[in-house]
KOLLOBA-228511 format. One line per 5 residues: number of its first residue (from 1); their letters; for each residue x negated, y negated, z of N, C-alpha, C, O. Coordinates in steps of 0.001 Angstrom, whole numbers, plus 500000, padded with zeros to 6 digits. Example, Ala and Ser with C-alpha at 12.3 -4.5 7.8 and 13.67 -1.06 7.14 Angstrom:
2
1	as	486810:505690:507800:487700:504500:507800:486800:503300:507800:485764:503319:508465  487150:502250:507080:486330:501060:507140:487100:499970:507870:486591:498862:508039
% end
This chain:
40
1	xxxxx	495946:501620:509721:495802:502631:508720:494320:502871:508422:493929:504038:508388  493542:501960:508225:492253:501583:507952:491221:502651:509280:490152:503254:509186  492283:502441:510513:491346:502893:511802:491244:504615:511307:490217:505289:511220  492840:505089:510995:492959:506528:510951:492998:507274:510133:493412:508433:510125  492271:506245:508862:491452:506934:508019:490407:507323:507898:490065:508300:507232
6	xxxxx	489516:506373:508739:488316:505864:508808:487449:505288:507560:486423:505802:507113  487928:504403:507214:487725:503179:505832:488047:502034:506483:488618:501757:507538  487380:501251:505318:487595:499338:505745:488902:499243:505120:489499:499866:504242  489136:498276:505854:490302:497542:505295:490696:497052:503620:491707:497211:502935  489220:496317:503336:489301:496218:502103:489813:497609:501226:490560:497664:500249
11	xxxxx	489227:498526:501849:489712:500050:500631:491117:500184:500568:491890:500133:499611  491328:500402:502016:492821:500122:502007:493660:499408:501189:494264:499962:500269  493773:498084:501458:493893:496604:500234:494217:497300:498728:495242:497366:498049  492796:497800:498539:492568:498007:496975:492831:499489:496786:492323:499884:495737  493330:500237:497324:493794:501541:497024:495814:500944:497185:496685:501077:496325
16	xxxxx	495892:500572:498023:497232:499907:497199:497940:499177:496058:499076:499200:495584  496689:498452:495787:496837:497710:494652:496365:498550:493402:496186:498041:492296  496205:499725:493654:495864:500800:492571:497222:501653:492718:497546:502382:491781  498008:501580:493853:499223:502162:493312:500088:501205:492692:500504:501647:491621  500560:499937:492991:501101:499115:492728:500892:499303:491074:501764:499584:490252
21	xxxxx	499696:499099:490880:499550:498997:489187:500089:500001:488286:500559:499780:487170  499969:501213:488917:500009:502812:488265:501886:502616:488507:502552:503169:487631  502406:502134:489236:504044:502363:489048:503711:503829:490110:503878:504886:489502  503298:503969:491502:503544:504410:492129:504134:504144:493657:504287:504756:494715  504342:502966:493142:504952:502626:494968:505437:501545:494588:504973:500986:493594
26	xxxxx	506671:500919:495432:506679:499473:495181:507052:498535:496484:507337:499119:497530  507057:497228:496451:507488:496830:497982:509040:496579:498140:509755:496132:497243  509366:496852:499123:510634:496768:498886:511402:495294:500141:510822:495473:501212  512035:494515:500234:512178:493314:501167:510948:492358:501252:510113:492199:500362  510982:491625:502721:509892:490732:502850:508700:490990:503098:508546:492158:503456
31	xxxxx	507835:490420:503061:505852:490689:503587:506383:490761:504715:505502:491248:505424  507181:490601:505267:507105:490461:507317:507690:491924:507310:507072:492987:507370  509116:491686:507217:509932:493176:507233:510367:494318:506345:511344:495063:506416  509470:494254:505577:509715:494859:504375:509237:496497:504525:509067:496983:505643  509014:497401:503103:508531:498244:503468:507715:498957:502522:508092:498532:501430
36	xxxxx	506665:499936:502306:506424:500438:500732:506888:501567:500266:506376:502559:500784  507639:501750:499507:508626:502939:498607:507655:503380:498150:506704:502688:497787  507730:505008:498060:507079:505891:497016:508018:505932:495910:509248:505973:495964  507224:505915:494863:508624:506504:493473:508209:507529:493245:507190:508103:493627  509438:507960:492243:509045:509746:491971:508200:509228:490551:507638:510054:489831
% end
């Protein structure tokens, strides 16, 4: 994701963890097979 954005990884990281907080996404199953939900 990081490559085909063209950003570090870290941004990546921390632009998720800025949705996570806001109640815009959540994880859904395991860290291995899991997946990330958008909410409305």
């Amino acid at each position: 994701m990081a490559k085909i954005l063209s950003v570090t990884e870290r941004t990546v990281y921390r632009q998720i963890e800025k949705l996570k907080t806001e109640g815009k996404i959540e994880r859904v199953g395991s860290d291995k097979s899991g997946y990330w939900k958008i909410l409305p």
